[in-house]
C-alpha positions in Angstrom: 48.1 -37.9 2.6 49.0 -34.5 0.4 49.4 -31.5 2.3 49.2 -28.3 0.7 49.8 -24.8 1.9 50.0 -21.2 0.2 50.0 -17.9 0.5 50.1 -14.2 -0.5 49.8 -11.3 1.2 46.2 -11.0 1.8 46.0 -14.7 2.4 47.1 -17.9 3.8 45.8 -21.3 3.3 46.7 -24.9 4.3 45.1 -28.2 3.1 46.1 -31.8 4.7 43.9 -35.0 4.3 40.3 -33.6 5.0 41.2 -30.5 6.6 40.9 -27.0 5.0 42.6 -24.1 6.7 42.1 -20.3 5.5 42.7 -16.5 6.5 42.3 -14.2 5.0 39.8 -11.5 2.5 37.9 -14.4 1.3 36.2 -14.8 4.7 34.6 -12.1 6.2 32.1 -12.2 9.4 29.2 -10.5 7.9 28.6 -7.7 11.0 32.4 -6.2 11.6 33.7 -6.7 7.8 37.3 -8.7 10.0 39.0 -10.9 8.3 38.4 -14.5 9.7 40.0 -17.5 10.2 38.1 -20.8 8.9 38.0 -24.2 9.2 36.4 -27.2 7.0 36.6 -30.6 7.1 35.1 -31.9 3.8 34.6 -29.2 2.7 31.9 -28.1 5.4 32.5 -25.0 7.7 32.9 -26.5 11.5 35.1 -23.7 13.1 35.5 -19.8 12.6 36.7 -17.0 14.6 37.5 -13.2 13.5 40.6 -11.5 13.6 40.3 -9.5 16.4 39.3 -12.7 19.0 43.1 -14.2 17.4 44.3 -10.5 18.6 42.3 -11.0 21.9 44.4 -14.8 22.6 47.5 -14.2 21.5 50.2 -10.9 21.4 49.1 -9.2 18.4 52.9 -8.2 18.0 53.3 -11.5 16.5 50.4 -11.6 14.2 52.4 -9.5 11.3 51.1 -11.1 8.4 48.3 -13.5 6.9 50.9 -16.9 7.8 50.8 -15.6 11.5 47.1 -15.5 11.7 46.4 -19.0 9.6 49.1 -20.6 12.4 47.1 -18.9 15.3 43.8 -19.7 14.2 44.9 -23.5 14.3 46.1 -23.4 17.6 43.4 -22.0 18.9 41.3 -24.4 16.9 43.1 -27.7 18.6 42.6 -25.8 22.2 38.9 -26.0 21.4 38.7 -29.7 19.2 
């Protein structure tokens, strides 16, 4: 299994097996414009939540930067698998 992860500053990805992990500008929810966190496994959508619901679970002090997001986003995922 390869695991892959990057990152910029309006970004954050991880890949590992079939799993695809992303926040960031790429994925917007098409009514508030938020950035949102997404998951696919084989390359098919099966989880997504918008920024501010991460904000809404976890102290938005620590959500600084994209990394901080993408690491929420699969917590909250694997609360909910």
């Amino acid at each position: 299994m390869q695991v892959e992860q990057y990152y910029s500053d309006d970004y954050a990805g991880l890949e590992s097996g079939k799993y695809q992990f992303y926040y960031g500008y790429e994925i917007e929810d098409k009514e508030t414009e938020e950035w949102c966190f997404q998951v696919k496994e084989n390359g098919e959508e099966i989880y997504r939540i918008i920024s501010s619901d991460i904000e809404k679970n976890l102290d938005s002090r620590q959500l600084t930067m994209p990394q901080d997001y993408l690491v929420a986003g699969i917590g909250l995922w694997l609360l909910v698998k």
